[in-house]
PAVEXMAR-313359 format. One record per residue (C-alpha): residue number from 1; x, z, y; residue in one letter. Coordinates in Angstrom, 1 decimal, decimal comma. Layout:
<atoms>
[NUM [X Z Y] 'A'] ...
</atoms>
This chain:
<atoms>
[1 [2,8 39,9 -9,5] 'X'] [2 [2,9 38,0 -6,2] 'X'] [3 [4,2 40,0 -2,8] 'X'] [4 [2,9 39,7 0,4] 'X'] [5 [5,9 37,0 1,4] 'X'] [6 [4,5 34,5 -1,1] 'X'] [7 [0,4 35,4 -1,3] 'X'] [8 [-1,2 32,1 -1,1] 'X'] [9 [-3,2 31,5 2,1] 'X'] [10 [-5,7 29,5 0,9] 'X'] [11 [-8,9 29,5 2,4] 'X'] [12 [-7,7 31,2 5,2] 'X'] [13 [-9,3 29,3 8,6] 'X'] [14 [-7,6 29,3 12,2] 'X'] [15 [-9,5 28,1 15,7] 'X'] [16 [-6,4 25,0 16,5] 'X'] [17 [-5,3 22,7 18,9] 'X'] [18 [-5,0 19,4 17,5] 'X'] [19 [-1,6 17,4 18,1] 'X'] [20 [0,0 14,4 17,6] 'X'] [21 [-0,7 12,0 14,2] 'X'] [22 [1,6 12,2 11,6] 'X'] [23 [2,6 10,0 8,5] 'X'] [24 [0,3 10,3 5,5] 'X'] [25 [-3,0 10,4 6,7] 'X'] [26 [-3,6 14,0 9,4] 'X'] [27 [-2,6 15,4 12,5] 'X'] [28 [-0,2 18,3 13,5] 'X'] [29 [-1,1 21,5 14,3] 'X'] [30 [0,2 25,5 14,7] 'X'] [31 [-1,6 28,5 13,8] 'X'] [32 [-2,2 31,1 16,5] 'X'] [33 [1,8 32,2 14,3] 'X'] [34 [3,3 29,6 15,1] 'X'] [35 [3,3 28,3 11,6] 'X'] [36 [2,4 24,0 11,3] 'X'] [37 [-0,2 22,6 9,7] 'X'] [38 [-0,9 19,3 8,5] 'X'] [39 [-4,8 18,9 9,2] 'X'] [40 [-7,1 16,4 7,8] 'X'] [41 [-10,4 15,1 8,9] 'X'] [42 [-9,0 15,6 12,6] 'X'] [43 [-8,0 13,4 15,6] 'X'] [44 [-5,4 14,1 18,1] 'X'] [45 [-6,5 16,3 21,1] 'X'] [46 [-9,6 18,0 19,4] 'X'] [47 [-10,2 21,8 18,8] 'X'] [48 [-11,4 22,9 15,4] 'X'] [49 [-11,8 25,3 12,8] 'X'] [50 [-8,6 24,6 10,0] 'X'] [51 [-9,0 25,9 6,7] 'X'] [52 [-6,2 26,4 5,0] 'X'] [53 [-6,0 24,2 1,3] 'X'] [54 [-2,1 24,5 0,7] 'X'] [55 [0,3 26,8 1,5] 'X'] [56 [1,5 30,5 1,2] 'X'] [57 [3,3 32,8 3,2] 'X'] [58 [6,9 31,8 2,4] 'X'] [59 [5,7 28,1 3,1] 'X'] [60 [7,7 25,3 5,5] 'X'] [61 [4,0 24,5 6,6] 'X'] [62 [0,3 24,9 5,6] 'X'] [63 [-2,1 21,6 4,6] 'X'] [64 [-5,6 22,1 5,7] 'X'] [65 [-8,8 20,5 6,4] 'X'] [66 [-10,9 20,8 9,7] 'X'] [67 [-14,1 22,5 8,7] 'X'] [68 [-15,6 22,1 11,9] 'X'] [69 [-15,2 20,3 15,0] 'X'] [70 [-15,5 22,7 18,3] 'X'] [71 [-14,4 20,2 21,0] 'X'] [72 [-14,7 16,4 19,6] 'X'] [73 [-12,7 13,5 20,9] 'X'] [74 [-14,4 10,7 22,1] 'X'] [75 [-12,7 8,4 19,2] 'X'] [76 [-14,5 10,4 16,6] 'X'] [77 [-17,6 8,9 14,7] 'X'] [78 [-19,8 10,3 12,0] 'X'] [79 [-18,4 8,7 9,0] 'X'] [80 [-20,3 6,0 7,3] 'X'] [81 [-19,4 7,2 3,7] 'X'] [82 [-20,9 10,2 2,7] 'X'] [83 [-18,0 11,2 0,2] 'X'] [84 [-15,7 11,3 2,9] 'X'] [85 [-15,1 14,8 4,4] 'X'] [86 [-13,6 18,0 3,2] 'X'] [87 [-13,0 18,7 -0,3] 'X'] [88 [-14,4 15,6 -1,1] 'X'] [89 [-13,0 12,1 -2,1] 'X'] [90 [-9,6 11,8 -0,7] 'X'] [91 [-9,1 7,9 -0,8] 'X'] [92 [-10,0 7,7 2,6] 'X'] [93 [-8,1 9,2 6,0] 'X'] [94 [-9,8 7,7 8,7] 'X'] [95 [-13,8 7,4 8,1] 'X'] [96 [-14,4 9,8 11,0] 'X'] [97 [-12,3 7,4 13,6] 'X'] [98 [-13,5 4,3 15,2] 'X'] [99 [-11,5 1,3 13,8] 'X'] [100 [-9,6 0,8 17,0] 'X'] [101 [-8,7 4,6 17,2] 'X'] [102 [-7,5 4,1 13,5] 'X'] [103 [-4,9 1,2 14,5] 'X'] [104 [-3,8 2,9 17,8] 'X'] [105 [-2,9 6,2 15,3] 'X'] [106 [-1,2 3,8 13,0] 'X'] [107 [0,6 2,5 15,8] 'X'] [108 [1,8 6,2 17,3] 'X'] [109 [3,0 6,7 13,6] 'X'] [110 [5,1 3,4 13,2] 'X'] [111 [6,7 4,6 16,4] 'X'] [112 [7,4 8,1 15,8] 'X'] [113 [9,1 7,3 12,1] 'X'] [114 [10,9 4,4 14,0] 'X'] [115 [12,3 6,4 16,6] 'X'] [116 [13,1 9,9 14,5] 'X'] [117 [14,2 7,7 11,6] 'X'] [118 [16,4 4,5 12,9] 'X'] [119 [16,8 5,5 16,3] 'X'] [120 [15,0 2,2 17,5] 'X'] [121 [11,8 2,0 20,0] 'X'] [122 [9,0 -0,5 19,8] 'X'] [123 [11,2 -3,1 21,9] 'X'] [124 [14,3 -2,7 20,4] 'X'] [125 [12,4 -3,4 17,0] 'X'] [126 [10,7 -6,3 18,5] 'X'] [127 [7,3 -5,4 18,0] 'X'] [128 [4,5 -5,4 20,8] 'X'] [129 [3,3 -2,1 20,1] 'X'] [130 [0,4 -3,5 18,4] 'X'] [131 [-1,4 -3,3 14,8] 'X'] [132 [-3,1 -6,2 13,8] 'X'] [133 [-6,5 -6,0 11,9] 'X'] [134 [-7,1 -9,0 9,6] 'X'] [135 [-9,9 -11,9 10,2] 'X'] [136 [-12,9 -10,5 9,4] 'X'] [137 [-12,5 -6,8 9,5] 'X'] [138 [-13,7 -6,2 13,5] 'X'] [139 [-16,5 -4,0 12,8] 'X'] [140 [-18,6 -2,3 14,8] 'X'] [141 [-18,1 1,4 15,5] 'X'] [142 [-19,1 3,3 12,9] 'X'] [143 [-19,3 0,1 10,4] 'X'] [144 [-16,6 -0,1 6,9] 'X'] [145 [-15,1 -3,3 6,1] 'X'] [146 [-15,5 -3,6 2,5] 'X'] [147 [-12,0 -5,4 1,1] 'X'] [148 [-10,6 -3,3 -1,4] 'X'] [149 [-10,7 -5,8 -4,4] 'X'] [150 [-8,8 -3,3 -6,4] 'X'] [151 [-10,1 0,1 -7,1] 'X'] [152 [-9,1 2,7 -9,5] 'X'] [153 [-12,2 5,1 -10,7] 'X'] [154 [-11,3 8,6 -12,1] 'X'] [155 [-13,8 9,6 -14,6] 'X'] [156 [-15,1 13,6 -14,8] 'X'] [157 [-15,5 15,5 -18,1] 'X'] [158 [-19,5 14,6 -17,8] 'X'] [159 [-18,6 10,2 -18,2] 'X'] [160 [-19,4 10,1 -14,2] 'X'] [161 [-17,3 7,6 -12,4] 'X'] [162 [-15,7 8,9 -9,2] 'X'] [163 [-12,4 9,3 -6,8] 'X'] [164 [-10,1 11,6 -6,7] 'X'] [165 [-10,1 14,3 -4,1] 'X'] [166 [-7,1 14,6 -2,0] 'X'] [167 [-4,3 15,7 -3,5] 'X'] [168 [-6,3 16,7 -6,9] 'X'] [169 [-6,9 16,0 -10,2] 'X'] [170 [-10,6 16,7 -9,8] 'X'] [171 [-12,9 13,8 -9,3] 'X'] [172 [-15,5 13,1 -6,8] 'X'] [173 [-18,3 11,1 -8,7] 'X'] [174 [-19,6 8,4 -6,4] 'X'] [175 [-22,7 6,0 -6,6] 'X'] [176 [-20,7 3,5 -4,1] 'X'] [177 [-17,5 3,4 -2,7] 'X'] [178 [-18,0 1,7 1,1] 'X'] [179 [-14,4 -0,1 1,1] 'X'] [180 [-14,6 -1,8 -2,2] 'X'] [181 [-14,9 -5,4 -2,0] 'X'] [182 [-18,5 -7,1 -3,1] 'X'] [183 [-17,0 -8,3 -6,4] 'X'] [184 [-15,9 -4,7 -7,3] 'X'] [185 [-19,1 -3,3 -6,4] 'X'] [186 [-21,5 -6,2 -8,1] 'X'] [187 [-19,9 -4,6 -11,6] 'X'] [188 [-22,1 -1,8 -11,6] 'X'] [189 [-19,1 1,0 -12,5] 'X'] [190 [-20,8 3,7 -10,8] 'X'] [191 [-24,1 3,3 -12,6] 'X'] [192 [-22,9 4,0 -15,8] 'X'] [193 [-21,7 6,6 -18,0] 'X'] [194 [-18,3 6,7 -19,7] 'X'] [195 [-18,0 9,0 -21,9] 'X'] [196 [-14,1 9,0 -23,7] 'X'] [197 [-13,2 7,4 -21,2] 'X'] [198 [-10,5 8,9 -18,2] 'X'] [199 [-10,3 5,8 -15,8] 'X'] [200 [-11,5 2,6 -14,8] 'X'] [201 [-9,2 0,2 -13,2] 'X'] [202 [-11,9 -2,7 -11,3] 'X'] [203 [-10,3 -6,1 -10,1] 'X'] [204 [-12,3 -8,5 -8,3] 'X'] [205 [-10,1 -11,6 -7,6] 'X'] [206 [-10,0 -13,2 -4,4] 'X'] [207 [-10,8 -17,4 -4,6] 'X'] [208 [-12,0 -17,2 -8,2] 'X'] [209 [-15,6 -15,1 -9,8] 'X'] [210 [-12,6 -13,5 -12,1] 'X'] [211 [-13,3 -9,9 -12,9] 'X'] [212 [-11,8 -7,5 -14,7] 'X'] [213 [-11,7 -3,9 -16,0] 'X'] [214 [-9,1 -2,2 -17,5] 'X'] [215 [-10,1 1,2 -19,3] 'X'] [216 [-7,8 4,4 -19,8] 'X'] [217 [-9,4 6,4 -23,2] 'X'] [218 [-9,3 9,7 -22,9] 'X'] [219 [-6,5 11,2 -25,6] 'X'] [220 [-8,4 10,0 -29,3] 'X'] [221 [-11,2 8,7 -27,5] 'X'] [222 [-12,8 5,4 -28,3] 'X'] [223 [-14,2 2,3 -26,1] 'X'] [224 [-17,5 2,1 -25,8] 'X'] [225 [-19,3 -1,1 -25,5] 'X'] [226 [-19,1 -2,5 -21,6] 'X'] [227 [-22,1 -4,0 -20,5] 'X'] [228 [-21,6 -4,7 -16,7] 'X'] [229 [-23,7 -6,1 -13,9] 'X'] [230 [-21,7 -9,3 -13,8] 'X'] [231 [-19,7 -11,2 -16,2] 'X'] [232 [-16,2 -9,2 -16,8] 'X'] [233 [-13,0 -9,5 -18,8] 'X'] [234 [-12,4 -6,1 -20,8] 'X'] [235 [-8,7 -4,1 -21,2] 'X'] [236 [-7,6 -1,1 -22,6] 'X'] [237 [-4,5 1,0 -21,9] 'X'] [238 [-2,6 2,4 -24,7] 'X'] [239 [-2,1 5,8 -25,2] 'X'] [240 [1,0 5,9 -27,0] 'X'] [241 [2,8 3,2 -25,3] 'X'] [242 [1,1 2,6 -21,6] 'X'] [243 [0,5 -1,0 -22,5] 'X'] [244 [-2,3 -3,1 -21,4] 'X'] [245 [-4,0 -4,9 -24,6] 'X'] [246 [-6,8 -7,2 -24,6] 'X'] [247 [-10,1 -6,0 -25,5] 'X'] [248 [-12,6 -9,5 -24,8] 'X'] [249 [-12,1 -11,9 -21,6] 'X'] [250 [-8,7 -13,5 -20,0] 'X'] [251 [-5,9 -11,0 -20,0] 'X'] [252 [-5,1 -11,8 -16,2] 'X'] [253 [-7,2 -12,9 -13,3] 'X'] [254 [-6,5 -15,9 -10,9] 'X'] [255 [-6,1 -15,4 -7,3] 'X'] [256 [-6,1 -17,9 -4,6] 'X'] [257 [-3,3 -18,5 -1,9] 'X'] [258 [-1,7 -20,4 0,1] 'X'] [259 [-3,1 -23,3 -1,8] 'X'] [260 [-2,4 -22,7 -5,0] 'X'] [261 [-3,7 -20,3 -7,6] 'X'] [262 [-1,7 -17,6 -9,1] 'X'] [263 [-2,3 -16,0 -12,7] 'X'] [264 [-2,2 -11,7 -12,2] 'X'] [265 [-1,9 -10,0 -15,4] 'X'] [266 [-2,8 -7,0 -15,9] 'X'] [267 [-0,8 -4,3 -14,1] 'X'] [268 [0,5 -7,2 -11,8] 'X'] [269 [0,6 -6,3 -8,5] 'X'] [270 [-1,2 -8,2 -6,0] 'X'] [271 [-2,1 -7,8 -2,6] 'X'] [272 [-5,5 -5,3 -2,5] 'X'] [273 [-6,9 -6,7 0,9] 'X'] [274 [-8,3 -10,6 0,5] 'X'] [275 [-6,5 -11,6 3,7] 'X'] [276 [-3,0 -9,7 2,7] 'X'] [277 [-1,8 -13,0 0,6] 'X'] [278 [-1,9 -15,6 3,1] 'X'] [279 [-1,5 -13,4 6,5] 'X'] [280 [2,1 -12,2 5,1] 'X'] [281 [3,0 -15,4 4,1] 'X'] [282 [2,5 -17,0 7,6] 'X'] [283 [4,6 -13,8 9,1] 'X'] [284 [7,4 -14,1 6,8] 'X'] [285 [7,5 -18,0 7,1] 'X'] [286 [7,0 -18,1 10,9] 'X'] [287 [10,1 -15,4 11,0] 'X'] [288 [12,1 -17,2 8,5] 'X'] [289 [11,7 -20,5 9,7] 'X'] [290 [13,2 -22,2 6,0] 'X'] [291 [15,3 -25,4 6,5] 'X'] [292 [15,2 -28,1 3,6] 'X'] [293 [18,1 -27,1 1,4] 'X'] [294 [18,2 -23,8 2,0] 'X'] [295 [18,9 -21,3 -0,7] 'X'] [296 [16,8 -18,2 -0,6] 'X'] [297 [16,1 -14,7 -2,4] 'X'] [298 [12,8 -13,4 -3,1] 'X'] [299 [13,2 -9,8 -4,2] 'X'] [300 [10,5 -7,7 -5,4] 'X'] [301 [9,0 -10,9 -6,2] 'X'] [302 [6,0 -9,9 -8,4] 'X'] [303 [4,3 -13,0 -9,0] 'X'] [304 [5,9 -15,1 -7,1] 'X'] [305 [4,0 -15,7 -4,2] 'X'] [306 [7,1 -16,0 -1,3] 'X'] [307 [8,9 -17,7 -3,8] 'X'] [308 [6,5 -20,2 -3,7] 'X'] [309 [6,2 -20,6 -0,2] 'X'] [310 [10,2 -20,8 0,7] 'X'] [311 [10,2 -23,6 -2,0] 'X'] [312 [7,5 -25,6 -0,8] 'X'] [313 [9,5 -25,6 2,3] 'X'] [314 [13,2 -25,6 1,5] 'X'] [315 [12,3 -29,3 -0,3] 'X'] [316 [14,1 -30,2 -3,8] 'X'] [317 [17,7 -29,8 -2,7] 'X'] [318 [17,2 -26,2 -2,1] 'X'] [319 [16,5 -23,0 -4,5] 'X'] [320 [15,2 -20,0 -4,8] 'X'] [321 [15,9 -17,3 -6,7] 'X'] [322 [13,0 -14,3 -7,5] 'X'] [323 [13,9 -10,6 -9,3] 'X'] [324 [11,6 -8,6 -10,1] 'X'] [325 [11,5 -6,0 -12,4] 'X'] [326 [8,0 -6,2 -14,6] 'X'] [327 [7,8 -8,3 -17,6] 'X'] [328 [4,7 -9,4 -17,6] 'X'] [329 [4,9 -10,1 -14,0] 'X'] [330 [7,6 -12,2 -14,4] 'X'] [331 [5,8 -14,2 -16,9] 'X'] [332 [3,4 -15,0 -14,2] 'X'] [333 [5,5 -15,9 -12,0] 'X'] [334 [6,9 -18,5 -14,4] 'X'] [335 [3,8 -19,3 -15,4] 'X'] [336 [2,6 -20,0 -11,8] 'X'] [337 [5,8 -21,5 -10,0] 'X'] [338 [6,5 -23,9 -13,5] 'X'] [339 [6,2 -27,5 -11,5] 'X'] [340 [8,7 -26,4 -9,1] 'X'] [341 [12,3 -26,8 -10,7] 'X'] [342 [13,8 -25,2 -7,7] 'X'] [343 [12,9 -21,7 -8,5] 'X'] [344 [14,4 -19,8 -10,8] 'X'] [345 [13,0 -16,4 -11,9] 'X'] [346 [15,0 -13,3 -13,6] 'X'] [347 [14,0 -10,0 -14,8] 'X'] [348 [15,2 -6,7 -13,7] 'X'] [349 [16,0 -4,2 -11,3] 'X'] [350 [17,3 -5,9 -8,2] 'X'] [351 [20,2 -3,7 -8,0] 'X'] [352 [21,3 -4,2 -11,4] 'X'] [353 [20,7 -8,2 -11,8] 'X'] [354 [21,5 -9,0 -8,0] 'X'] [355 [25,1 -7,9 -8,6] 'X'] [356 [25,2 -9,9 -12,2] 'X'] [357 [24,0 -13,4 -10,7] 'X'] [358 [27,0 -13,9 -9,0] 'X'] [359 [25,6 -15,1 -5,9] 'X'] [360 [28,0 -14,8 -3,0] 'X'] [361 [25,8 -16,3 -0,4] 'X'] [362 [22,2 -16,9 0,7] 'X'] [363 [20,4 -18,6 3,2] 'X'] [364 [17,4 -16,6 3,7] 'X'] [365 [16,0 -13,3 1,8] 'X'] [366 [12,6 -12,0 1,9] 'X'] [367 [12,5 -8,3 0,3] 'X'] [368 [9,0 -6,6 -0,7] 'X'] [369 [10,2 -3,3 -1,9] 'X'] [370 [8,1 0,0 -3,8] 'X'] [371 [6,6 2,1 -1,4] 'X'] [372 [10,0 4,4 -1,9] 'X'] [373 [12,2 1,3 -0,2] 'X'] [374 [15,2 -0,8 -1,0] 'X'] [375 [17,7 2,0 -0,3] 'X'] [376 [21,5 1,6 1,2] 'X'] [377 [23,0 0,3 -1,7] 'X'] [378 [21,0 -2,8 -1,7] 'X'] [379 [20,6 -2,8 1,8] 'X'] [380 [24,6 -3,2 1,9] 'X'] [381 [24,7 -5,7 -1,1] 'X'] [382 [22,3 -8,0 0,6] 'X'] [383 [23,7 -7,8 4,0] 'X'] [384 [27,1 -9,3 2,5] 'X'] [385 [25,5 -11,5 1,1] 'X'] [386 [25,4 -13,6 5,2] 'X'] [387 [21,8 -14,7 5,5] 'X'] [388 [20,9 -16,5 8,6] 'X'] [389 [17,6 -14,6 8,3] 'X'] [390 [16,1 -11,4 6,3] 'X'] [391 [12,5 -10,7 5,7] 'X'] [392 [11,4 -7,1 4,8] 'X'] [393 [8,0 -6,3 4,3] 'X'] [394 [7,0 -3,0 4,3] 'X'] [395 [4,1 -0,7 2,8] 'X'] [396 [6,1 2,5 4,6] 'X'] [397 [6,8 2,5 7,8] 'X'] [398 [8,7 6,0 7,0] 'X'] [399 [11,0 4,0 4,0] 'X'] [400 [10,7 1,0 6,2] 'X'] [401 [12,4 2,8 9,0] 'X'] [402 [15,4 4,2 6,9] 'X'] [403 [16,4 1,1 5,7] 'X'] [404 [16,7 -0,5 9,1] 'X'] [405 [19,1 2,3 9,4] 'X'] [406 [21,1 0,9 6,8] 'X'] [407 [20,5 -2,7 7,8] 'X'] [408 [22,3 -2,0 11,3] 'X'] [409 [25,3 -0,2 9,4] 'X'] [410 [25,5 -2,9 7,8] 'X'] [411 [25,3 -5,3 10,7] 'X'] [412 [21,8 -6,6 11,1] 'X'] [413 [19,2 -5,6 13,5] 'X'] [414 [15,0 -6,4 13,8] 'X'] [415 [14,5 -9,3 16,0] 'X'] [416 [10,7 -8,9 15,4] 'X'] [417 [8,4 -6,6 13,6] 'X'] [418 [4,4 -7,0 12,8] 'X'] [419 [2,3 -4,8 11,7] 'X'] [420 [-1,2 -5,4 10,0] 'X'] [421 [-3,9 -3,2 9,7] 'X'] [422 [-4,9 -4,3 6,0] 'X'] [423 [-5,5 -0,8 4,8] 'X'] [424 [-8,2 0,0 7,2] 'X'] [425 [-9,9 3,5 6,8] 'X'] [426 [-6,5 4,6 5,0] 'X'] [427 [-3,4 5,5 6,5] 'X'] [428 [-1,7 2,8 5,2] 'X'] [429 [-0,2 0,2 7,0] 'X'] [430 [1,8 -3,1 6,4] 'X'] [431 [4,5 -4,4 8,5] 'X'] [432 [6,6 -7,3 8,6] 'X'] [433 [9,9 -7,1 9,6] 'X'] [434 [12,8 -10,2 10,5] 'X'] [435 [16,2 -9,1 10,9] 'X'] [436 [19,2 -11,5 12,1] 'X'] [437 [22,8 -10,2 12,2] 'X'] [438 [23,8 -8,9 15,2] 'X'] [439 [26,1 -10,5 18,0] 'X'] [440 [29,8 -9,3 17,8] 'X'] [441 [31,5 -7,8 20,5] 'X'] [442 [33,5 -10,3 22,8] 'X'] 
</atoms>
């Protein structure tokens, strides 16, 4: 029997104030109490009804969603997709923002989690303050740039293929999802029914007509037969083991980049934006600046696309070494980097096989860590290790943030940071991050 210190307050509504952005998609609020919430479907400065969705009385902080918009900001827009909104699909944060509203908030967030969480401003971080959209996705106000090549469909108990809602298991069936990419949404999904069937994974690869599903059956349920709009390879998820087995079609697609072609199996990761390949390359090599016969680390290397590009450019008296922790990613990356006998690939965590290489020294390491980060102990492992120059890339400006902290214990600082707007309508946000050790006191 609940008391009145923990009775949920769901569904309660408060008149707010709207503050600052914060990380993860809303903005910052108190109830007439006192009491913060984290409101979505909001945008600094406005006034609007917040109704409560999480939260109860003994609660840190409520979660709510504004129900109504009393006084509007003048960044707000009626958003394109009609699934976006309250209590509906939560893959989206910012359909309600103009697109240079959404990279100015992305911007306030990068600098609040660099300032609470490493101490640093936007100066002492190198950065310009600035989020970068990619080529291509300047829209018009109240326009969606459709680049999600990857998109992951929930299905509901009725076969109907949808999104999740924020925060929920429960599914929001769709007819079209407005950020997917035009080879995901030639398939068809949507259309159809799928009945046994509890997701849909849809890949449309960038710089090749491969396409690909890869279908989770409900528990006992069968495939059914996929007939698609367009030509398609077919995969299926194992129940038992969580394995990815061919059903008809290649068992991988092939994306293009930086001039060559890389083979993704599936549950390889790969960039989801068709610019994201070849924009973070150029950052990382312009920061890097590799020097024939360096020797370089590419950590987190999934299939090998920055090992690829440091040994292009460190020449045949260098090498490069890539970890990474997926098995069948690594067998891409071998697979895609074989004519280049300067690279060598191992498999493993990074802070397990790092330590077991023996390597003392390095030249230059790039580092594309999970969204959770590299944490300190191989922050500290890969600062000893004296590299002229590091390269982080980032999907977390939060995590991002915290290892910088590290970084500096451990004697290197950011001498420039970029930050791309390749998530756009999301929260998300990708940054690029070049640290060089810093000068000793005289």
């Amino acid at each position: 029997m609940s008391t009145d210190s923990t009775a949920s307050l769901v569904g309660e509504e408060y008149e707010v104030e709207v503050g600052p952005v914060a990380h993860g998609g809303h903005c910052i609020a108190r109830t007439p109490g006192g009491r913060v919430l984290f409101v979505r479907h909001t945008l600094p400065g406005e006034r609007v009804v917040a109704r409560v969705t999480e939260g109860r009385e003994d609660s840190r902080f409520l979660r709510a969603d504004a129900v109504e918009v009393l006084e509007a900001s003048p960044d707000r827009v009626e958003a394109p997709c009609p699934f976006a909104g309250p209590g509906k699909c939560g893959g989206c944060d910012w359909q309600h923002a103009a697109p240079g509203a959404q990279r100015r908030l992305k911007v306030s967030v990068i600098t609040e989690q660099l300032s609470r969480l490493a101490g640093l401003t936007p100066e002492e971080a190198g950065w310009d303050s600035t989020v970068e959209p990619a080529p291509g996705d300047k829209v018009a106000k109240g326009e969606v740039p459709a680049w999600r090549t990857r998109v992951q469909y929930a299905v509901d108990d009725e076969g109907r293929a949808g999104l999740r809602k924020h925060r929920s298991h429960e599914v929001q069936p769709i007819d079209h999802c407005l950020i997917a990419a035009p080879g995901v949404s030639e398939l068809g999904v949507e259309k159809r029914e799928w009945p046994q069937i509890a997701a849909i994974e849809a890949i449309a690869a960038t710089g090749s007509h491969d396409r690909q599903v890869i279908l989770t059956p409900r528990p006992g349920g069968r495939l059914p037969i996929v007939e698609l709009d367009r030509p398609v390879s077919v995969m299926r998820v194992d129940e038992k083991t969580g394995g990815v087995h061919r059903v008809h079609g290649r068992p991988f697609v092939r994306e293009r980049a930086i001039d060559r072609t890389w083979r993704v199996g599936s549950g390889g990761f790969w960039q989801v934006h068709p610019m994201a390949a070849g924009l973070l390359v150029e950052a990382v090599m312009q920061g890097l600046m590799p020097r024939k016969g360096d020797m370089a680390l590419d950590l987190y290397c999934g299939v090998g696309l920055f090992a690829g590009a440091l040994a292009e450019r460190v020449g045949e008296k260098g090498a490069v070494l890539g970890i990474e922790s997926g098995k069948r990613a690594v067998e891409d990356a071998r697979h895609n980097l074989a004519d280049l006998d300067r690279v060598r690939i191992e498999q493993g965590k990074v802070e397990q096989v790092l330590p077991r290489t023996g390597i003392t020294e390095a030249d230059l390491i790039v580092l594309d860590p999970p969204r959770a980060g590299a944490g300190r102990q191989t922050v500290t492992h890969l600062a000893g290790l004296g590299a002229r120059r590091i390269a982080y890339v980032a999907c977390d400006p939060a995590a991002l943030a915290r290892d910088l902290t590290y970084f500096r214990a451990a004697g290197y600082v950011p001498r420039r940071l970029r930050a791309f707007d390749l998530f756009p309508m999301t929260h998300h946000v990708e940054c690029v991050v070049i640290l060089e050790r810093a000068a000793k006191d005289l």
